[in-house]
PANU-167019 format. One line per field, with one value per atom (N, C-alpha, C): x, y, z; residue in three letters; chain. Coordinates in nm, 4 decimals. Each point is the difference from the previous one (the first is absolute). Example, Ala and Ser with C-alpha at 12.3 -4.5 7.8 and 13.67 -1.06 7.14 Angstrom:
<pts>
u (1.3190	-0.0890	0.0900	-0.0350	0.0820	-0.0770) $
v (-0.5690	0.1190	0.1200	0.1050	0.1190	0.1090) $
w (0.7800	0.0000	0.0000	-0.0720	0.0060	0.0730) $
aa (ALA	ALA	ALA	SER	SER	SER) $
ch (A	A	A	A	A	A) $
</pts>
This chain:
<pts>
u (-23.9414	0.0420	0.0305	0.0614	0.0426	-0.0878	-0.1106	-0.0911	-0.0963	0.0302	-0.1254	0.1587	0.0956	0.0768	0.0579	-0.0089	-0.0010	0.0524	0.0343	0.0797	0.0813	0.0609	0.0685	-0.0584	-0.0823	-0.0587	0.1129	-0.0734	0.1149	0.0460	-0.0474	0.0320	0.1318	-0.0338	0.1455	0.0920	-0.0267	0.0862	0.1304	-0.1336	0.0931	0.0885	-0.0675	0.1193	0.0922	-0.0027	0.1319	0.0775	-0.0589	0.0586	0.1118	-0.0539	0.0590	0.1266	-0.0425	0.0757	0.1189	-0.0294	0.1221	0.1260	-0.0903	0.0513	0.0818	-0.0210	0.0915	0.1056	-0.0213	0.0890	0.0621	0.0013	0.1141	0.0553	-0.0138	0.0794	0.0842	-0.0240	0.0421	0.1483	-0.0588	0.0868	0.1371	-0.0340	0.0872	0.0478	-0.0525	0.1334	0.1044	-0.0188	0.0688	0.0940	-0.0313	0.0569	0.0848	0.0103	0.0690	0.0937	-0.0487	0.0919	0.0576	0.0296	0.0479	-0.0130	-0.1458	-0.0834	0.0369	0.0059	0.0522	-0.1491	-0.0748	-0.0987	0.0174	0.1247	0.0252	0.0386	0.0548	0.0987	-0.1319	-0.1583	-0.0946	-0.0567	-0.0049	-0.0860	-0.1000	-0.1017	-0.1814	-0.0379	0.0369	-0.0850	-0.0130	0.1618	-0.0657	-0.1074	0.0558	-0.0407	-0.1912	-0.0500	-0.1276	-0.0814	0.1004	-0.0505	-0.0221	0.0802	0.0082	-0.1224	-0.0391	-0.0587	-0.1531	-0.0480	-0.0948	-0.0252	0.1299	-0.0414	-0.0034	0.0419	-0.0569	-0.1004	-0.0569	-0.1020	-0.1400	0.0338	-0.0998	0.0365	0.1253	0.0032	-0.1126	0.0707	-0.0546	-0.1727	-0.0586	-0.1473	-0.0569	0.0713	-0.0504	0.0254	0.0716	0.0527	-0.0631	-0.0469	-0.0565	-0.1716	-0.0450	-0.1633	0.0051	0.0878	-0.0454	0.0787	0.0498	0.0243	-0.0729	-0.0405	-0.1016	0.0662	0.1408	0.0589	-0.0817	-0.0248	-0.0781	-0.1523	-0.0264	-0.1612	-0.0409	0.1378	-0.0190	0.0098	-0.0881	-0.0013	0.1247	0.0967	0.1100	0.0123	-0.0842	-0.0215	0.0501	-0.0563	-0.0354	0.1003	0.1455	0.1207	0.1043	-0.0370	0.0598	0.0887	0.0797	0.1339	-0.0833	-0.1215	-0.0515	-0.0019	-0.0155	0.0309	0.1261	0.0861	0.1829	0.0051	-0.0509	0.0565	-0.0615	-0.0742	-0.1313	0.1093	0.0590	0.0710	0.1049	0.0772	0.1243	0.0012	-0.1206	-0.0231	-0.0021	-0.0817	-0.0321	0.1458	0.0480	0.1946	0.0250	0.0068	0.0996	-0.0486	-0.1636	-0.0362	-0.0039	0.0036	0.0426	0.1308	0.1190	0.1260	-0.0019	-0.0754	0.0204	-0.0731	-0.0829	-0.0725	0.1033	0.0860	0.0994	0.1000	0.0830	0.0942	-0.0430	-0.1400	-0.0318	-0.0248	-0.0757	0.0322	0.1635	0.1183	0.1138	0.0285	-0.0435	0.0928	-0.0749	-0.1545	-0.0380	0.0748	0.0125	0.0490	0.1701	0.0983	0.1233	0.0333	-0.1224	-0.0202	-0.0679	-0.0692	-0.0875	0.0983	0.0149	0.0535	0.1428	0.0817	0.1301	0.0378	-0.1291	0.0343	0.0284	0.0434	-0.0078	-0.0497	-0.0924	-0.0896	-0.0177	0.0037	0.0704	0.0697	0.0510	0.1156	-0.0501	0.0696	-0.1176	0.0674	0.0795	0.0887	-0.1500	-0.0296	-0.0788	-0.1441	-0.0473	-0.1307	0.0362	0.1119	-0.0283	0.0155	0.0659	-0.0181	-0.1315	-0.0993	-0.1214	-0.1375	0.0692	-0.1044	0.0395	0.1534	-0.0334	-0.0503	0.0445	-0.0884	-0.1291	-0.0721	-0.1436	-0.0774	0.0492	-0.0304	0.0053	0.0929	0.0184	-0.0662	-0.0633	-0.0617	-0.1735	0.0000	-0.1844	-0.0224	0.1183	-0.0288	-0.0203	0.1178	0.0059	-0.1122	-0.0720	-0.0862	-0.1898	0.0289	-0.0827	0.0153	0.0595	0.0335	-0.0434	0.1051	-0.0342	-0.1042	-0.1187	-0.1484	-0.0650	0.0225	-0.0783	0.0538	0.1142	0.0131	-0.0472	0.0103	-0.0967	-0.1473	-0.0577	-0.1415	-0.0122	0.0968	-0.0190	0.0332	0.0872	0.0644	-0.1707	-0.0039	-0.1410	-0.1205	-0.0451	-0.0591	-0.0377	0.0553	0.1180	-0.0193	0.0443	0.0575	-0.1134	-0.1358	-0.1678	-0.0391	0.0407	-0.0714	0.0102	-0.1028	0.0660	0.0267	0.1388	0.0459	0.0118	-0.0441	0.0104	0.1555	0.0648	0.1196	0.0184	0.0069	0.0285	0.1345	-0.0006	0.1118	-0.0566	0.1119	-0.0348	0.1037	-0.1071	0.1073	0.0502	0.1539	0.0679	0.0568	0.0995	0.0965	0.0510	-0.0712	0.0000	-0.0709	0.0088	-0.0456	-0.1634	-0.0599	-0.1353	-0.0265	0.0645	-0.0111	0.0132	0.1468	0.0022	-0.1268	-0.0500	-0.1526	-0.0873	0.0122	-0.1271	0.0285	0.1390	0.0074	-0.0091	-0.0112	-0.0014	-0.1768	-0.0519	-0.1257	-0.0850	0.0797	-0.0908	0.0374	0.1055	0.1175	-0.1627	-0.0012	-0.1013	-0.1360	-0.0659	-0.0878	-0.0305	-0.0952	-0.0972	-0.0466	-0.1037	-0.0766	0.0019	0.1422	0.0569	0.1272	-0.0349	0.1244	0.1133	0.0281	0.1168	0.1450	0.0315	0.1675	0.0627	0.1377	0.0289	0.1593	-0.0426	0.1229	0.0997	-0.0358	0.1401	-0.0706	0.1014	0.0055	0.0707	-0.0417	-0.0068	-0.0060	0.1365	0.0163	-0.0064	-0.0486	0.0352	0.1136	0.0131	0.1794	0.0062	0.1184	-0.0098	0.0800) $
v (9.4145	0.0928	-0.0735	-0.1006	-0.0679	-0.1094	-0.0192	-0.0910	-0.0001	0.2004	0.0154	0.0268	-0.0120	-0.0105	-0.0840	-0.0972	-0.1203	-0.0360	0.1004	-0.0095	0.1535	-0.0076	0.1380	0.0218	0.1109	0.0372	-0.0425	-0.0423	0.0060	0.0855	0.1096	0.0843	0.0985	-0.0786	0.0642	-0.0715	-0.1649	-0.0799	0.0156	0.0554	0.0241	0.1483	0.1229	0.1041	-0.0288	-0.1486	0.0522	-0.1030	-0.1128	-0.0697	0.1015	0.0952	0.1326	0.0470	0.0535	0.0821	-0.0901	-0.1284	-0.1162	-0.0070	-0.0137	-0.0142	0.1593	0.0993	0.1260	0.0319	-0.0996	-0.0209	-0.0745	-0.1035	-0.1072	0.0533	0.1174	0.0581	0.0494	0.1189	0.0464	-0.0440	-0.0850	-0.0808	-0.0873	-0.0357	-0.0405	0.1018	0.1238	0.0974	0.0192	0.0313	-0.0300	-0.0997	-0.0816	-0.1537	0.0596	0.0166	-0.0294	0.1399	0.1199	0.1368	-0.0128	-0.1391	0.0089	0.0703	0.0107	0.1131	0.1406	0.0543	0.0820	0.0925	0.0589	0.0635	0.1208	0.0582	0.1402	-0.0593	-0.1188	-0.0900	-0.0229	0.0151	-0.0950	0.1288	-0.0228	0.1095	0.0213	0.0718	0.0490	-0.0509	0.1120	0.0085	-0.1635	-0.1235	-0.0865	-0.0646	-0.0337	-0.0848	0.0438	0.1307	0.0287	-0.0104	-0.0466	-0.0568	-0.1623	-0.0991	-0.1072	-0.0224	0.1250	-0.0512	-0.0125	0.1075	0.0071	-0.1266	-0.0647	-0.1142	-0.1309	0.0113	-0.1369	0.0620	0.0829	0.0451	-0.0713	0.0523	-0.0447	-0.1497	-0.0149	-0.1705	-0.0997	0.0552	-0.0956	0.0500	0.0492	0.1143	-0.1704	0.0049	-0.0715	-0.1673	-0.0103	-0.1606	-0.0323	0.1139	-0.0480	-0.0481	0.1031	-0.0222	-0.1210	-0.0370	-0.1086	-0.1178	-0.0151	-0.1310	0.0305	0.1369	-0.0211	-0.0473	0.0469	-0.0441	0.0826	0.1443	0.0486	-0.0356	-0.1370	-0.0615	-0.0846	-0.0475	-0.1345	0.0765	-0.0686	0.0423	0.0008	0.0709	0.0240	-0.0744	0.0001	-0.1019	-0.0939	-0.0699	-0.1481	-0.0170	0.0768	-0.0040	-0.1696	-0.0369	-0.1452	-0.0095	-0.1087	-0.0210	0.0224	-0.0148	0.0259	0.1566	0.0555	0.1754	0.0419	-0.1004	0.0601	-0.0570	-0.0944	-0.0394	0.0784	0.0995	0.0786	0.1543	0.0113	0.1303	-0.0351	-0.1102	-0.0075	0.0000	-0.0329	0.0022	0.1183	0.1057	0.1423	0.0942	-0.0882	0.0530	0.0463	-0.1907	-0.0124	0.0927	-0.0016	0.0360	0.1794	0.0672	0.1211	0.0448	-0.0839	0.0146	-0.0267	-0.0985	-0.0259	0.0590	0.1101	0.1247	0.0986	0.0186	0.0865	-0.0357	-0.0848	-0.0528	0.0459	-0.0485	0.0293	0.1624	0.1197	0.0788	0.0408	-0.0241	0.0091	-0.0230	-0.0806	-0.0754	0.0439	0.0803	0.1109	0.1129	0.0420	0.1910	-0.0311	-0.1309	-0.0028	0.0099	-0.1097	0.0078	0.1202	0.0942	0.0782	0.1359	0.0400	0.1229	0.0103	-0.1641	0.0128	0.0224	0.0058	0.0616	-0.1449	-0.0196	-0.0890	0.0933	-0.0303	0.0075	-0.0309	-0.1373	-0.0958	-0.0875	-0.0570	-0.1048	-0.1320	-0.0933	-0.1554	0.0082	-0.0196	0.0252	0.0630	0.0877	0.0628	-0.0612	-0.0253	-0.1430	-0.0975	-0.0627	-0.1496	0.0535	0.0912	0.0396	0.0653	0.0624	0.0445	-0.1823	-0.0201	-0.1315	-0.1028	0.0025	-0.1087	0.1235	0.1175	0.1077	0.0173	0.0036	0.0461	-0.1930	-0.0910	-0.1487	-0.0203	0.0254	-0.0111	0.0982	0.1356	0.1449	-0.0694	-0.0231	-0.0696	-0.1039	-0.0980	-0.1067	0.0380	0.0918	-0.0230	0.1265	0.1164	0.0353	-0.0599	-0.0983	-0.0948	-0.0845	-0.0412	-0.0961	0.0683	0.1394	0.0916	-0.0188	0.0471	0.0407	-0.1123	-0.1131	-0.0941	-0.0658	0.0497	-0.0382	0.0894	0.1172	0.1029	0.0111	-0.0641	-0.0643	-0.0972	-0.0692	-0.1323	0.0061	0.0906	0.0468	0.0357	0.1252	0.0946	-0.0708	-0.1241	-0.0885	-0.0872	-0.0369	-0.1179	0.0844	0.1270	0.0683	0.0099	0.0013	0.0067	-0.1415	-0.0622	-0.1283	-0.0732	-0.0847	-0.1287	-0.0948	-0.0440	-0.1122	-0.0855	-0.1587	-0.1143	-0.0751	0.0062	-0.0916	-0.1455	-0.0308	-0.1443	-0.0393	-0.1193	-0.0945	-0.0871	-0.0014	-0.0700	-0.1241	-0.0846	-0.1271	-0.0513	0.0141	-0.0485	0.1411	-0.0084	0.1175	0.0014	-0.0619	-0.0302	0.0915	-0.0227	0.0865	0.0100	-0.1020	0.0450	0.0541	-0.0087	0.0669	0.1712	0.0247	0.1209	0.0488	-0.0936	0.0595	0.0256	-0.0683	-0.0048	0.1142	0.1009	0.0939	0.0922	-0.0229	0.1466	0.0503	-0.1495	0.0640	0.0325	-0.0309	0.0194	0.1565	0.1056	0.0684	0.1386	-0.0760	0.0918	-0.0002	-0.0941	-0.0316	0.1232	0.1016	0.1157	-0.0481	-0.0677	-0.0915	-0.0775	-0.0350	-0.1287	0.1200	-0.0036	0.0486	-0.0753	-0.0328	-0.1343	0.0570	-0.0385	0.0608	-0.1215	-0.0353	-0.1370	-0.0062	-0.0314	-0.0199	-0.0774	-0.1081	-0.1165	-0.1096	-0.0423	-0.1328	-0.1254	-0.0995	-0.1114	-0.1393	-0.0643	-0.1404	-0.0768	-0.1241	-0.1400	-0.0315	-0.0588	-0.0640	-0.1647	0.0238	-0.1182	-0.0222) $
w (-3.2010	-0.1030	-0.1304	0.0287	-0.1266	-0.0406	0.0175	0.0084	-0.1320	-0.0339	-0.0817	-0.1157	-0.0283	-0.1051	-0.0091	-0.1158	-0.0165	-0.1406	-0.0538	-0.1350	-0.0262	-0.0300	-0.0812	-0.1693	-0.0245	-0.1042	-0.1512	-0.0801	-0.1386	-0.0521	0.0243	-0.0624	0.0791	0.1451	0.0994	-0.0297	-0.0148	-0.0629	-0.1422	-0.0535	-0.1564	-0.0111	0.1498	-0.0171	0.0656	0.0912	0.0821	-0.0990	-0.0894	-0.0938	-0.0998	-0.0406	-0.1010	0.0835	0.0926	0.1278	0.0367	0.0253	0.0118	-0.1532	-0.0756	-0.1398	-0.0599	0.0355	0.0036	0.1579	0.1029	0.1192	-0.0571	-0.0843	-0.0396	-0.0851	-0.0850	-0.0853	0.0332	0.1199	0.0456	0.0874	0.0567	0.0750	-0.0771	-0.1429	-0.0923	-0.0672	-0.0099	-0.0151	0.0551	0.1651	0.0906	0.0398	-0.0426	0.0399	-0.1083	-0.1213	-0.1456	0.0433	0.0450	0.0367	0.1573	0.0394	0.1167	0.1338	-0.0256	0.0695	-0.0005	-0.0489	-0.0527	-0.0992	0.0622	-0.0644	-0.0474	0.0012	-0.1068	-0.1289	0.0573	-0.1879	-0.1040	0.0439	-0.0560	-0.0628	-0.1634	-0.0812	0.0322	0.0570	0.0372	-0.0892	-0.1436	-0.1043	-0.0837	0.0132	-0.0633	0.1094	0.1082	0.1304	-0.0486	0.0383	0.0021	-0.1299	-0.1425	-0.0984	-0.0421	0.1132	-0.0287	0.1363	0.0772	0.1214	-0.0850	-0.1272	-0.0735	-0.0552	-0.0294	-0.1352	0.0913	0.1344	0.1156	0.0130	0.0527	0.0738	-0.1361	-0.1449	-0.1095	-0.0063	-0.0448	0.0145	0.0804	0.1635	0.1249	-0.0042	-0.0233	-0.0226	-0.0846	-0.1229	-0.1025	0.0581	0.0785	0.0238	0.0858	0.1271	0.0772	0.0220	-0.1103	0.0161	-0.1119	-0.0941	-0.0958	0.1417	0.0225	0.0972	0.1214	0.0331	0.1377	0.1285	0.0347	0.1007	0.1379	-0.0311	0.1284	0.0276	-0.1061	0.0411	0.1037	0.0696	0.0738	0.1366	0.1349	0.1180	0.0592	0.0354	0.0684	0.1068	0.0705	0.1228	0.0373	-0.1869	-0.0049	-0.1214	-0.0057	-0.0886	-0.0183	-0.1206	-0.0129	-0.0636	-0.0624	-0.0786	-0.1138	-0.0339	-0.1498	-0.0600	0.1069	0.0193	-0.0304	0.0611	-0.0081	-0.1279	-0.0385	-0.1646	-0.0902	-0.0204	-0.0677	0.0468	0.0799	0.0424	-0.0820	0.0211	-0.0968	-0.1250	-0.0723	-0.1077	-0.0667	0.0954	0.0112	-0.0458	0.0871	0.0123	-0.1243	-0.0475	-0.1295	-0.1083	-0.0186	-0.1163	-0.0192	0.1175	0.0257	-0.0508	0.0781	-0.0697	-0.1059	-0.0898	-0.1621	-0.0532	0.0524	-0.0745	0.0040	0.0974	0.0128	-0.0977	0.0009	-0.1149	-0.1222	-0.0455	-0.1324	-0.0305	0.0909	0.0253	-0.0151	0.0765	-0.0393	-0.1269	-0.0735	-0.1350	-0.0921	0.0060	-0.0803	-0.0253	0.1655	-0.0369	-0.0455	0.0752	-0.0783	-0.2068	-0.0386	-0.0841	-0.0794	-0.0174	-0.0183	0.0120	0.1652	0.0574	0.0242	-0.0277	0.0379	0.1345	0.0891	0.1357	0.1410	0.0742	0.0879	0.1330	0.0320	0.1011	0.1436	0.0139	0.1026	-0.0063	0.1208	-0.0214	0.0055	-0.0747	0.0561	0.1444	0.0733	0.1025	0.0716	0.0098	0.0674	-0.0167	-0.1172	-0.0339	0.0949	0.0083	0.0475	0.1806	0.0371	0.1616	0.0050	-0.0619	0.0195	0.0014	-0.0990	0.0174	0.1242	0.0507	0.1605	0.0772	-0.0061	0.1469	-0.0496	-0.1016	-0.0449	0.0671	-0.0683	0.0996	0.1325	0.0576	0.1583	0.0796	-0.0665	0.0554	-0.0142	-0.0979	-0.0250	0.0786	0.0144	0.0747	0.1890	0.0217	0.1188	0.0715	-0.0749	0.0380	0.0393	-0.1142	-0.0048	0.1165	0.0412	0.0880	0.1401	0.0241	0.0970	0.0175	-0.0966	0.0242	0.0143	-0.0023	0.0267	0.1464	0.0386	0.1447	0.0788	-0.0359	0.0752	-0.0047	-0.0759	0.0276	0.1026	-0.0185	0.0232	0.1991	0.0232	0.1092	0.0911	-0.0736	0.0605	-0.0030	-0.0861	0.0050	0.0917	0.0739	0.1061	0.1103	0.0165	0.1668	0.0766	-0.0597	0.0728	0.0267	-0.0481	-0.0167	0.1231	0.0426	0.0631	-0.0331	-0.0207	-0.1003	0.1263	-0.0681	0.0620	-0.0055	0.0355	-0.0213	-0.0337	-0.0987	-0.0626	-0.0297	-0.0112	-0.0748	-0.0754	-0.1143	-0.1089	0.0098	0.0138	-0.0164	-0.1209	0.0019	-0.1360	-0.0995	0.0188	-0.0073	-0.1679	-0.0826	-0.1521	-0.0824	-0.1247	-0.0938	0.0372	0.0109	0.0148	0.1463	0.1395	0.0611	-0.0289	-0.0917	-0.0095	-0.0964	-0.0888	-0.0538	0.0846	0.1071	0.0615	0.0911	0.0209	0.1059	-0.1068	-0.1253	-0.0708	-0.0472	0.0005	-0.0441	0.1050	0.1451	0.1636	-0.0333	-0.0379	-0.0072	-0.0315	-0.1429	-0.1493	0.0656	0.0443	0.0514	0.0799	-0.0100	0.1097	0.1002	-0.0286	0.0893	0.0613	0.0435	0.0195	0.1345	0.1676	0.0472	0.0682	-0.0619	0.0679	-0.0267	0.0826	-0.0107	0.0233	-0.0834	0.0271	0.0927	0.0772	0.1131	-0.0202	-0.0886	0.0307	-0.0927	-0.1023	-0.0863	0.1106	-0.0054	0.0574	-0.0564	-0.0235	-0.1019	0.0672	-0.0085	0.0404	0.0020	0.1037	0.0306	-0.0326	-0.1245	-0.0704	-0.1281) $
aa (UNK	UNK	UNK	UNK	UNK	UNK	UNK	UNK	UNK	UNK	UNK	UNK	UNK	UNK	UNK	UNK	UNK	UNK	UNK	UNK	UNK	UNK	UNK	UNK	UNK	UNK	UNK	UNK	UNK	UNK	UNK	UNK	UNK	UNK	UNK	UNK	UNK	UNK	UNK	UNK	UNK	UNK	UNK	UNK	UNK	UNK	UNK	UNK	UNK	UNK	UNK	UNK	UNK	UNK	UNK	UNK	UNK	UNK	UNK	UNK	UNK	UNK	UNK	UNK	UNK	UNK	UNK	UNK	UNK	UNK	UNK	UNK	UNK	UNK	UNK	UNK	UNK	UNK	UNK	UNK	UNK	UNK	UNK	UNK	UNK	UNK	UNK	UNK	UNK	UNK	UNK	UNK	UNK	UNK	UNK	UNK	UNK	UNK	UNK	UNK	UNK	UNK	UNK	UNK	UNK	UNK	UNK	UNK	UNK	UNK	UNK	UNK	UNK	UNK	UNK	UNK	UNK	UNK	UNK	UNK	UNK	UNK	UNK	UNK	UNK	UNK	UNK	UNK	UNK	UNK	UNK	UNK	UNK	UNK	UNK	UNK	UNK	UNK	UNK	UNK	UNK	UNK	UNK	UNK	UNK	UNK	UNK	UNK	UNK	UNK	UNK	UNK	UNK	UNK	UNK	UNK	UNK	UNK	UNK	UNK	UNK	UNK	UNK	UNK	UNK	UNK	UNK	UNK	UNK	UNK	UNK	UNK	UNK	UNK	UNK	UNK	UNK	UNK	UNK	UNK	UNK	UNK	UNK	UNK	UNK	UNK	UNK	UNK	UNK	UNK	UNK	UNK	UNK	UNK	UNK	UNK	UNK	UNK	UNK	UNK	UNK	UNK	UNK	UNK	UNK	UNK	UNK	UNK	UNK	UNK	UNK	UNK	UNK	UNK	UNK	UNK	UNK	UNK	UNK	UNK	UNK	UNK	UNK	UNK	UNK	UNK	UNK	UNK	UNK	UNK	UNK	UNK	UNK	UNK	UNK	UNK	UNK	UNK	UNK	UNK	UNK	UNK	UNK	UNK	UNK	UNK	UNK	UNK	UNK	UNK	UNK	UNK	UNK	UNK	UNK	UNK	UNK	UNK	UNK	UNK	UNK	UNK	UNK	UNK	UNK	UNK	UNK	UNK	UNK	UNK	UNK	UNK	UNK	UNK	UNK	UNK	UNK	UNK	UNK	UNK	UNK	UNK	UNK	UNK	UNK	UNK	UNK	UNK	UNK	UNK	UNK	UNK	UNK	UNK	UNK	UNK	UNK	UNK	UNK	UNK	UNK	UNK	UNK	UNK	UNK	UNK	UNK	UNK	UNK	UNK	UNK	UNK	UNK	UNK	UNK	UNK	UNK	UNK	UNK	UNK	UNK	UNK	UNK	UNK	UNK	UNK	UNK	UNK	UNK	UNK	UNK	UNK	UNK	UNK	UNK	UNK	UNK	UNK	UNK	UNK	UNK	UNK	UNK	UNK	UNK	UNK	UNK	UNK	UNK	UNK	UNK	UNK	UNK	UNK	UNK	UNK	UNK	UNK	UNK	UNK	UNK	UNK	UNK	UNK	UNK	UNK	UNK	UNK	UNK	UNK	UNK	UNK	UNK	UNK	UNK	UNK	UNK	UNK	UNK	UNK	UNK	UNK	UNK	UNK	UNK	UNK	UNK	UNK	UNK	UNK	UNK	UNK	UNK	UNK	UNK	UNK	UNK	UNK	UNK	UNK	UNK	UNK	UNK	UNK	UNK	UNK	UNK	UNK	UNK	UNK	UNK	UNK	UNK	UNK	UNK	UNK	UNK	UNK	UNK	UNK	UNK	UNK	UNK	UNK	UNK	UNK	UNK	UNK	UNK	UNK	UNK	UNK	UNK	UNK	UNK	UNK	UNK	UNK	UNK	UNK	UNK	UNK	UNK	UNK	UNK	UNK	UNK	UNK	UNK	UNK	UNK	UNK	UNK	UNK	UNK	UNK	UNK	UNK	UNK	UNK	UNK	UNK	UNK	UNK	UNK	UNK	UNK	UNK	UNK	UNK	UNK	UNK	UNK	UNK	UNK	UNK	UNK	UNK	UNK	UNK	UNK	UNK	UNK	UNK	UNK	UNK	UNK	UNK	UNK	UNK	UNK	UNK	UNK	UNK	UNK	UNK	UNK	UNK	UNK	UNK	UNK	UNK	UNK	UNK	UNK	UNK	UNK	UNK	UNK	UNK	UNK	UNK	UNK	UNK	UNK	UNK	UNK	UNK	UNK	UNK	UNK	UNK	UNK	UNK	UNK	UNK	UNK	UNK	UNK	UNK	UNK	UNK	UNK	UNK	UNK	UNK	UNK	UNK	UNK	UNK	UNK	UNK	UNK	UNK	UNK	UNK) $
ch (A	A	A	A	A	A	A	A	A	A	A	A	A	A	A	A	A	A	A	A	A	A	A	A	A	A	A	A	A	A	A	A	A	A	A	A	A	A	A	A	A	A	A	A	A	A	A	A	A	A	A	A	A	A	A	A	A	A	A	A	A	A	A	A	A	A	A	A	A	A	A	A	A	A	A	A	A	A	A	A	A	A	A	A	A	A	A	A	A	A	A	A	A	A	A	A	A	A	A	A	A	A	A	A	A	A	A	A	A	A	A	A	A	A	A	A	A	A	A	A	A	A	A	A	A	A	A	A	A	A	A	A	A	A	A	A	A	A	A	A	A	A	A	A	A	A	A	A	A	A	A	A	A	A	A	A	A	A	A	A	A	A	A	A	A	A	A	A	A	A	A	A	A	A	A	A	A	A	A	A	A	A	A	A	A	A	A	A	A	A	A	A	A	A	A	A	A	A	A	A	A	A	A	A	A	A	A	A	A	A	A	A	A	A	A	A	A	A	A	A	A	A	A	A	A	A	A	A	A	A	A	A	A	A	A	A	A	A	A	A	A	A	A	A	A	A	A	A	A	A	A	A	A	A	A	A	A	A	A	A	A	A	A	A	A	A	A	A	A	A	A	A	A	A	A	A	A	A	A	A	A	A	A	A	A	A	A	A	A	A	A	A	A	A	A	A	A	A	A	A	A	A	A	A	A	A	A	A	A	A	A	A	A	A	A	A	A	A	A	A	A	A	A	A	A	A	A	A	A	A	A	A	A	A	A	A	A	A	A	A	A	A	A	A	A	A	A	A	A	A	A	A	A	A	A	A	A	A	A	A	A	A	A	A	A	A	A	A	A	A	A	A	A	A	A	A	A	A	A	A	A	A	A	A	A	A	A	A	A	A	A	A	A	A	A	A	A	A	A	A	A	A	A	A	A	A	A	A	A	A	A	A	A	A	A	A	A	A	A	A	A	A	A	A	A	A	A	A	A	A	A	A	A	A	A	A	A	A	A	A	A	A	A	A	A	A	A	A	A	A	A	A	A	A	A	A	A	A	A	A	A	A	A	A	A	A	A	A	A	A	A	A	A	A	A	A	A	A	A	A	A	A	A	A	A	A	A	A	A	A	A	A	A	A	A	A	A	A	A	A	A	A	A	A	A	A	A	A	A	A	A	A	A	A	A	A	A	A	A	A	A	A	A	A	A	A	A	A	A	A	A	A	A	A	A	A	A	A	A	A	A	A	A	A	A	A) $
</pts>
């Protein structure tokens, strides 16, 4: 079954990217109203959900975070997501420090910016992560993996169990690191 899906489409990528990015809002209202979801205005909440929703729209196809295979999710991905973060929230700020200036109005709280950007980071990251262990899981459970050990329990051993790890074509499952005594 899982044999013939082998990536998650970009374009599923980039709605559940959106969908994450109005869950972290959400969730930092909450956090900021002590959970407490009658205390939280609709009408601003579903207007600041418009100006992430256009923000993250615009941040995400110019940095291209939903282009890379999920699968095959690296620290170069989490640094390209965080980036994603910041520059979202500093579209938001400037957004804020328009309509304060302009409309006199305050909109959102930074209070509520800086708890949306660690839950909007930790929500991208750890779905990402999810989905690539659940490949990686359903990948693996058909297979007949050979059992190896890697001798030498060091940095290049752990390279050498991560790229056996990425590796399709390659079914080895690694049982046990093994150092010289000495």
């Amino acid at each position: 079954m899982f044999k013939r899906v082998n990536i998650l489409p970009q374009w599923a990528i980039f709605i559940i990217d959106i969908f994450i990015s109005v869950l972290s809002l959400l969730v930092s209202y909450l956090v900021k109203n002590e959970f407490n979801f009658s205390s939280i205005d609709r009408t601003i909440f579903f207007k600041n959900a418009v100006i992430l929703i256009t923000i993250s729209t615009f941040v995400f196809v110019v940095l291209k975070t939903y282009a890379g295979i999920i699968r095959l999710t690296t620290t170069q991905d989490t640094f390209k997501i965080f980036i994603a973060v910041i520059l979202i929230n500093s579209g938001f700020v400037v957004v804020y420090l328009v309509a304060s200036a302009f409309f006199h109005k305050s909109f959102i709280s930074i209070t509520i910016l800086v708890i949306n950007g660690f839950v909007a980071f930790v929500l991208l990251i750890v779905y990402r992560l999810a989905i690539k262990y659940f490949f990686s899981y359903f990948r693996n459970l058909k297979m007949d993996n050979k059992n190896v050990i890697i001798y030498g329990a060091t940095d290049e051993g752990i390279t050498t169990k991560r790229i056996l790890e990425q590796d399709q074509k390659i079914h080895y499952r690694i049982a046990a690191f093994i150092n010289a005594a000495g």
